[in-house]
KOLKESE-672387 format. One record per residue (C-alpha): residue in one letter; residue number from 1; x, y, z. Coordinates in nm, 3 decimals. Example, Ala and Ser with C-alpha at 12.3 -4.5 7.8 and 13.67 -1.06 7.14 Angstrom:
BEGIN
A,1,1.230,-0.450,0.780
S,2,1.367,-0.106,0.714
***
This chain:
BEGIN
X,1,2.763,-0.420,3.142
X,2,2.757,-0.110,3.299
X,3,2.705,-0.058,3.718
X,4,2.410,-0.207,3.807
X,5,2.099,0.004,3.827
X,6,1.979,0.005,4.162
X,7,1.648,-0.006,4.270
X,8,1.447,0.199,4.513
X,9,1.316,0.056,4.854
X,10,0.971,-0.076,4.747
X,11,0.723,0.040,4.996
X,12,0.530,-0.246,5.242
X,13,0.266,-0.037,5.300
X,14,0.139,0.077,4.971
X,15,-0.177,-0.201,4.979
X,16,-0.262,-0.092,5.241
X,17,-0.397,0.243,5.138
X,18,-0.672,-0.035,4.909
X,19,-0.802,-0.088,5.259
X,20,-0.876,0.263,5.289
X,21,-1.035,0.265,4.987
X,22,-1.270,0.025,5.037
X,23,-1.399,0.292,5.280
X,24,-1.507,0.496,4.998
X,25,-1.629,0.257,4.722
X,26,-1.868,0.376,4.481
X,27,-2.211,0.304,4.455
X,28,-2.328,0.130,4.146
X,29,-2.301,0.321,3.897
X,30,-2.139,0.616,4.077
X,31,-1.874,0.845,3.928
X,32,-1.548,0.796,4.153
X,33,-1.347,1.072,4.270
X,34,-1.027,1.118,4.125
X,35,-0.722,1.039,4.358
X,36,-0.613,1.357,4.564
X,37,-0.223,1.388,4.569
X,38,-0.191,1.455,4.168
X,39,-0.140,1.807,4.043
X,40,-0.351,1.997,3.804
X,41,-0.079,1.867,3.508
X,42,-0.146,1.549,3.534
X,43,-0.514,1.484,3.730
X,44,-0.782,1.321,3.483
X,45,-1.104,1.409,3.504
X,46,-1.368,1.078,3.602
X,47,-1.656,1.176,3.346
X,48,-2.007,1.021,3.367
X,49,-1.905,0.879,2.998
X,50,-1.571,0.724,3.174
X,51,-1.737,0.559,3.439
X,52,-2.029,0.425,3.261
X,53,-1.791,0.266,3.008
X,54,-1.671,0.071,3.262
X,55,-1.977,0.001,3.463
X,56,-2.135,-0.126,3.108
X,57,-1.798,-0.328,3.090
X,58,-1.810,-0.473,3.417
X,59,-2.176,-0.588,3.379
X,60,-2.113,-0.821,3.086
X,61,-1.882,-0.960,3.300
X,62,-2.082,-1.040,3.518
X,63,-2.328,-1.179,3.340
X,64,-2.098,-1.411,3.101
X,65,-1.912,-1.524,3.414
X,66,-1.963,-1.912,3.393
X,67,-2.096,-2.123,3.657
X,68,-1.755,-2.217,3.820
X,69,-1.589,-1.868,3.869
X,70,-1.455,-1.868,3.537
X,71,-1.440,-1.660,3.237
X,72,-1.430,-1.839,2.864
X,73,-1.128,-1.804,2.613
X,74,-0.941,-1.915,2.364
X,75,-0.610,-2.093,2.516
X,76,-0.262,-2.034,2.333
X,77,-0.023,-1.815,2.220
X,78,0.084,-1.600,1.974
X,79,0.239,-1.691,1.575
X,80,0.418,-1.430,1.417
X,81,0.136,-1.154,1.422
X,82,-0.165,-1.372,1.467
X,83,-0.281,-1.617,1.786
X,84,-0.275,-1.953,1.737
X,85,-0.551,-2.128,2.001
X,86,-0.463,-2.450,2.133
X,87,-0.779,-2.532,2.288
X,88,-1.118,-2.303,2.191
X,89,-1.378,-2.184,2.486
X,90,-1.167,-2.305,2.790
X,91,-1.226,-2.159,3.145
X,92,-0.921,-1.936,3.121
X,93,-0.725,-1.911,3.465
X,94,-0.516,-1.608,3.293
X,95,-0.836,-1.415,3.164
X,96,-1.038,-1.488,3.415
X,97,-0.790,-1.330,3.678
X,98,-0.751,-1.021,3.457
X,99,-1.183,-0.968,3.506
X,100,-1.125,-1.055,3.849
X,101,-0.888,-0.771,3.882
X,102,-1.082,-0.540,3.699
X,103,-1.415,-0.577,3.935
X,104,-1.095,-0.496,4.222
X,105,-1.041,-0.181,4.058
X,106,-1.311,-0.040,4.022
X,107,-1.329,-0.066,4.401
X,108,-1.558,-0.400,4.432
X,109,-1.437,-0.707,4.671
X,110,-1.496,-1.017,4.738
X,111,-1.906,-1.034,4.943
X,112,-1.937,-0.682,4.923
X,113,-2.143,-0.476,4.701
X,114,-2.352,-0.586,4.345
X,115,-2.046,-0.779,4.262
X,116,-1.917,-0.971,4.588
X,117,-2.062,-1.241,4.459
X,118,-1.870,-1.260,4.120
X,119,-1.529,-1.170,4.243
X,120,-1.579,-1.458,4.550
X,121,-1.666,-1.708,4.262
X,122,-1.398,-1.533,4.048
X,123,-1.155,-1.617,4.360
X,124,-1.259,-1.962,4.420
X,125,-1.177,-2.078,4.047
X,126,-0.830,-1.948,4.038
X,127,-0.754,-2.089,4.330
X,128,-0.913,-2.480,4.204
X,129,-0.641,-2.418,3.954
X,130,-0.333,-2.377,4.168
X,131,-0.121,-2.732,4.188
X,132,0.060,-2.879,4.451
X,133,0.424,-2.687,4.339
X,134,0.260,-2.322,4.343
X,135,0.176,-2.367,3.971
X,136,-0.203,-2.226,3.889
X,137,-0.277,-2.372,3.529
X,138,-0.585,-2.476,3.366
X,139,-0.653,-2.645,3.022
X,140,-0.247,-2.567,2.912
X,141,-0.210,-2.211,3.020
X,142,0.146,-2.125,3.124
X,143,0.345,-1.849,3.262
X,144,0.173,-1.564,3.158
X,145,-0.158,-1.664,3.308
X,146,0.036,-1.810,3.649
X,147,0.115,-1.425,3.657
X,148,-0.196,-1.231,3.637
X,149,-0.327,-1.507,3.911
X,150,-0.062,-1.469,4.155
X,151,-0.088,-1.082,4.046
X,152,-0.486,-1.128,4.164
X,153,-0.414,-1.300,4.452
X,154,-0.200,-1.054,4.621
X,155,-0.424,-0.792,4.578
X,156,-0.680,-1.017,4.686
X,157,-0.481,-1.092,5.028
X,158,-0.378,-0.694,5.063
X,159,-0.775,-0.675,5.127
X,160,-0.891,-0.951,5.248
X,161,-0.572,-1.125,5.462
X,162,-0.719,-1.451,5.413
X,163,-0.447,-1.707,5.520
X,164,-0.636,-1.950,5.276
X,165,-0.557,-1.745,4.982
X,166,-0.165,-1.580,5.154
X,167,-0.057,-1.991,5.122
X,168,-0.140,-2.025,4.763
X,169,0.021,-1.688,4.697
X,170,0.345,-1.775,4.806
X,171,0.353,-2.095,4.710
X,172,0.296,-1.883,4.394
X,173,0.522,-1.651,4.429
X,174,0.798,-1.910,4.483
X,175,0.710,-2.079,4.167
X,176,0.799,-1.797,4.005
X,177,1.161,-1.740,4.204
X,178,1.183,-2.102,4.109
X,179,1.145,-2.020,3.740
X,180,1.389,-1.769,3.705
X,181,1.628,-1.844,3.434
X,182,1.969,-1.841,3.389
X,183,2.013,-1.504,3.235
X,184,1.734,-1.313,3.461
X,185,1.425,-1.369,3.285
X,186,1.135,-1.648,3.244
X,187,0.954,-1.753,2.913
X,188,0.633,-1.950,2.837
X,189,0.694,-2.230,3.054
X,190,0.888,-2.276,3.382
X,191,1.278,-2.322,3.379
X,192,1.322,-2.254,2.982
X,193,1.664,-2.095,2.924
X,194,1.545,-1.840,2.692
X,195,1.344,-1.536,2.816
X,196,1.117,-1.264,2.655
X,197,0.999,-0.928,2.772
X,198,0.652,-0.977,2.746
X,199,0.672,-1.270,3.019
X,200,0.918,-1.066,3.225
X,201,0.705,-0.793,3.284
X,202,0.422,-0.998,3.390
X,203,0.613,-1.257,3.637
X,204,0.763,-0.895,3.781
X,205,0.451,-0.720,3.861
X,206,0.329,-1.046,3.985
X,207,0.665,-1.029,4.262
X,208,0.580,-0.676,4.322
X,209,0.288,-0.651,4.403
X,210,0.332,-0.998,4.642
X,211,0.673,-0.819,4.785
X,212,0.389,-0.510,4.899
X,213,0.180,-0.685,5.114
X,214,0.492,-0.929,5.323
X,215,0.522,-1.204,5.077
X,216,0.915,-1.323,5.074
X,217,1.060,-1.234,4.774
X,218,1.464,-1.301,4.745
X,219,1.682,-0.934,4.638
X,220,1.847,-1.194,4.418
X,221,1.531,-1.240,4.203
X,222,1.473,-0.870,4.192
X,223,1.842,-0.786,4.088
X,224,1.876,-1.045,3.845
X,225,1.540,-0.947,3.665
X,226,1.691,-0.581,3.643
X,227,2.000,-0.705,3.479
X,228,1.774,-0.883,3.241
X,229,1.546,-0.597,3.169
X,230,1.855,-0.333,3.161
X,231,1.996,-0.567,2.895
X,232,1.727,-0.568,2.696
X,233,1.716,-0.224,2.623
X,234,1.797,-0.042,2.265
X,235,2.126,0.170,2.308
X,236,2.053,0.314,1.996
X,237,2.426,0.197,1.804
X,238,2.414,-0.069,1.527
X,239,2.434,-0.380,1.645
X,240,2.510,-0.740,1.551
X,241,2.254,-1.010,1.636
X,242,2.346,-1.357,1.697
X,243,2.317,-1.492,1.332
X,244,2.553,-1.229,1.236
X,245,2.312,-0.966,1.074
X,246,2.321,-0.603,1.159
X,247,2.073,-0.400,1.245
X,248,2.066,0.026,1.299
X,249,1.974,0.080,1.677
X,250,1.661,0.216,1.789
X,251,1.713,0.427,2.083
X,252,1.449,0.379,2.408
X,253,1.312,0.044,2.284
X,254,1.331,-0.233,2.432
X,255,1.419,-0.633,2.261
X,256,1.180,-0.882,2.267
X,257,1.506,-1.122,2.374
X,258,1.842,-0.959,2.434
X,259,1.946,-1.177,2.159
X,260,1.690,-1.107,1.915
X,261,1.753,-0.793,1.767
X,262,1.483,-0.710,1.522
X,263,1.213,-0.728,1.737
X,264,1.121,-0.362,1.927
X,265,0.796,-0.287,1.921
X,266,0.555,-0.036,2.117
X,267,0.390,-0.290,2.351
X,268,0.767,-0.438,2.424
X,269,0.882,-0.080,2.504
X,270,0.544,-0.050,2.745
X,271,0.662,-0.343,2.903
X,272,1.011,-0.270,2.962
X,273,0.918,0.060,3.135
X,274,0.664,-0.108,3.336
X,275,0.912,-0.372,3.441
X,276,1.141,-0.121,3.555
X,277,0.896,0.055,3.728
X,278,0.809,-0.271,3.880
X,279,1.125,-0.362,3.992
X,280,1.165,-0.012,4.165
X,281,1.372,0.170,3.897
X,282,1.188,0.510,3.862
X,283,1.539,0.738,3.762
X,284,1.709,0.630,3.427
X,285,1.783,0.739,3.090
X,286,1.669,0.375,2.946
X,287,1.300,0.515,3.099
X,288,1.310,0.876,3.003
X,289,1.404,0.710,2.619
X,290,1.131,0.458,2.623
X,291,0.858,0.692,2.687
X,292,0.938,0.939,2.419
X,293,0.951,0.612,2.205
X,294,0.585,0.539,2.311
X,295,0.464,0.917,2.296
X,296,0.616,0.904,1.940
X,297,0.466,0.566,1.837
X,298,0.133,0.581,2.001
X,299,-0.103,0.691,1.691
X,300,0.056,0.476,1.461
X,301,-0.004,0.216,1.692
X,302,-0.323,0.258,1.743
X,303,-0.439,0.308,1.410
X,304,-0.282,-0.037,1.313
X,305,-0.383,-0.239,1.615
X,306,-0.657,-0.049,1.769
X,307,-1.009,-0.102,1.506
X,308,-1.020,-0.501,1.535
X,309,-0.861,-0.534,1.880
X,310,-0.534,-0.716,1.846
X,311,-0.426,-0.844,2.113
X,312,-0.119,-0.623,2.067
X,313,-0.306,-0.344,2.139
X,314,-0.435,-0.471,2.479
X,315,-0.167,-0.555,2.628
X,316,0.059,-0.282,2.466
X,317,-0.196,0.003,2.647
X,318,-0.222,-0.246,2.946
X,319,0.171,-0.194,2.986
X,320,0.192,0.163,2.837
X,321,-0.092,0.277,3.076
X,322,0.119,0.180,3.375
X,323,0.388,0.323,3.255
X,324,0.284,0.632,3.186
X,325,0.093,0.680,3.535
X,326,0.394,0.666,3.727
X,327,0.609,0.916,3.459
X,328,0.307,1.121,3.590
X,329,0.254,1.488,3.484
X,330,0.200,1.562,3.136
X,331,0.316,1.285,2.969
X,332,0.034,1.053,3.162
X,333,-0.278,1.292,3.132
X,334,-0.226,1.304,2.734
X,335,-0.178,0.922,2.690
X,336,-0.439,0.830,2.901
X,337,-0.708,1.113,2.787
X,338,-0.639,1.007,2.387
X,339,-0.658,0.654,2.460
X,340,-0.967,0.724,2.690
X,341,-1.135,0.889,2.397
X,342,-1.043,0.554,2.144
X,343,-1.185,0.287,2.386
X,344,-1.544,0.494,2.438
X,345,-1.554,0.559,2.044
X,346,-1.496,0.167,1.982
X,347,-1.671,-0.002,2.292
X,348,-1.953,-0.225,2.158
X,349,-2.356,-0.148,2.279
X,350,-2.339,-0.472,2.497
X,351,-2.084,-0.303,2.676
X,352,-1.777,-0.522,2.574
X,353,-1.401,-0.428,2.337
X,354,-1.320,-0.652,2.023
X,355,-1.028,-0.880,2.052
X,356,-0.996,-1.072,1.712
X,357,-0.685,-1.161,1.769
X,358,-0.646,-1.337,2.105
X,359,-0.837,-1.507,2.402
X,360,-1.155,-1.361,2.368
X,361,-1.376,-1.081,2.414
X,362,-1.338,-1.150,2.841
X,363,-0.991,-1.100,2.790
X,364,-1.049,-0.736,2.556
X,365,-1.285,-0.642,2.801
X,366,-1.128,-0.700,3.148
X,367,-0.833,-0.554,3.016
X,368,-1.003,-0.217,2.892
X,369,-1.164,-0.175,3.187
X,370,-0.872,-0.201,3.381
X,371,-0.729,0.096,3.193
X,372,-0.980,0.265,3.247
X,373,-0.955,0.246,3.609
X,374,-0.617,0.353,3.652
X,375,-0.708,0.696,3.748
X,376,-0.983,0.524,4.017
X,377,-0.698,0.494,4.224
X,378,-0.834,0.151,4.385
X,379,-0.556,-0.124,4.305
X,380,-0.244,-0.101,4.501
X,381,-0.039,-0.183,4.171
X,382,-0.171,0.062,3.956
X,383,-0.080,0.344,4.235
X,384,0.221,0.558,4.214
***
């Protein structure tokens, strides 16, 4: 392999600015501001259509939230291009984390506000999930769903500094160090030898945004997750895959498994970026190629995913969103404004997205109103 790509300091203090947010959260119903800093290229307009989207999202949250904290789905994972559910209307630790987030960026926290209340409860079940190693699991849910917790609970503890909540983070965060395979990556469960990119991204923003706010997170982690990540990238040449079949290269993608070839896909692409971005690589060639593959892909992509919700197309845009806010400029204001447009046109009257291919409508719906809060400018991971 090439020299190792190196990545930049990550910044310490970047949460912080969340706790000068909070100084300025909106009323109910109120449309935010958006964040000063960006130029005119690539600032996005909050309009009273964007932010009522997401207050209508946020409400039936709120009001489907069940009794312990938690947020229903379906439990399992996907088969070939469908989702296989291993156990049906489960108090989902992963899901539920992902709502919790999204009432934390739209600038709401824990006993503050209309939804204190929810996010405290939100808090409290994620946390009843967390075992003895650092492990927080519910009803079978594995490493993707340890992520977006330990993702919530460090921006939980950038806020809040709750020692309570800091232990279970890093006891968290050091599940996932502990995880780390062999080549650089993690999979569905801990310690498997194989890797994907779709788990990789998430276990990496999880580090990331834990590494922000003083949680110890080894170099060694970080470096061998870029090696993994860098690896999985398309070069572009033919190639042979493991079984011996060839396969034409398809330049700024990014593999599914280094191994595995045939798989490049838009929402694998979003994640690579993201990863990299994550890991603090913000100058390369594998990121300037991977986001002309998603500007080139992004129709198509959402014409096939978009009308019934796959859960491709969440977390694709969930991933591609990120991505594209820290390219910045041009590149971000057109992504996000087009896929803006799609998620008002095909948001429900009762305020929620379709997912008929996944966890759940909680999961559709926490996840499309995080995008839409990107440009809010509240969540420390979503800021440049």
């Amino acid at each position: 392999m090439s020299a190792r790509i190196q990545p930049k300091r990550l910044r310490p203090w970047a949460p912080l600015l969340l706790g000068l947010a909070a100084l300025w959260v909106p009323a109910h119903g109120q449309v935010p501001d958006s964040p000063s800093g960006e130029s005119d290229e690539e600032r996005v307009e909050i309009t009273a259509e964007h932010a009522k989207a997401v207050t209508d999202g946020l409400e039936w949250l709120k009001a489907n939230q069940n009794e312990n904290g938690s947020w229903t789905a379906d439990v399992g994972f996907k088969l070939n291009h469908g989702y296989r559910a291993t156990k049906t209307n489960q108090g989902h630790v992963g899901v539920t984390s992902l709502a919790g987030m999204a009432f934390l960026a739209g600038g709401h926290f824990p006993g503050r506000g209309p939804y204190g209340k929810t996010v405290e409860s939100c808090l409290d079940f994620v946390i009843s999930c967390a075992n003895e190693d650092g492990y927080i699991t519910r009803s079978g849910t594995r490493m993707y769903s340890h992520a977006f917790a330990t993702l919530f609970l460090a921006e939980i503890y950038g806020m809040t500094h709750r020692e309570d909540v800091r232990a279970h983070l890093q006891k968290a965060v050091d599940f996932i160090v502990k995880s780390q395979n062999a080549e650089g990556g993690w999979r569905y469960v801990p310690l498997d030898r194989s890797s994907d990119m779709s788990i990789v991204v998430c276990q990496v923003l999880a580090l990331r945004a834990a590494r922000n706010i003083g949680i110890r997170v080894p170099k060694a982690t970080i470096d061998r997750a870029i090696d993994y990540v860098v690896a999985s990238a398309d070069t572009g040449e033919a190639q042979t895959d493991y079984q011996g079949r060839r396969y034409a290269g398809d330049l700024g993608t990014f593999h599914y498994q280094k191994e595995d070839l045939a798989r490049t896909t838009f929402p694998l692409t979003a994640a690579g970026v993201t990863a990299l971005h994550g890991l603090g690589v913000y100058s390369s060639e594998l990121i300037d190629h991977g986001v002309d593959f998603l500007e080139s892909r992004v129709d198509h992509f959402n014409a096939l995913y978009g009308p019934r919700g796959h859960y491709y197309f969440w977390y694709g845009h969930y991933y591609g969103v990120q991505a594209m806010h820290t390219v910045g400029g041009h590149s971000w204001r057109t992504y996000f404004e087009s896929l803006r447009e799609f998620l008002l046109e095909h948001q429900q009257a009762d305020g929620t997205w379709l997912n008929q291919d996944g966890p759940g409508t909680a999961f559709s719906t926490a996840v499309a109103c995080l995008i839409l809060e990107i440009p809010y400018g509240y969540l420390p991971i979503f800021q440049r």
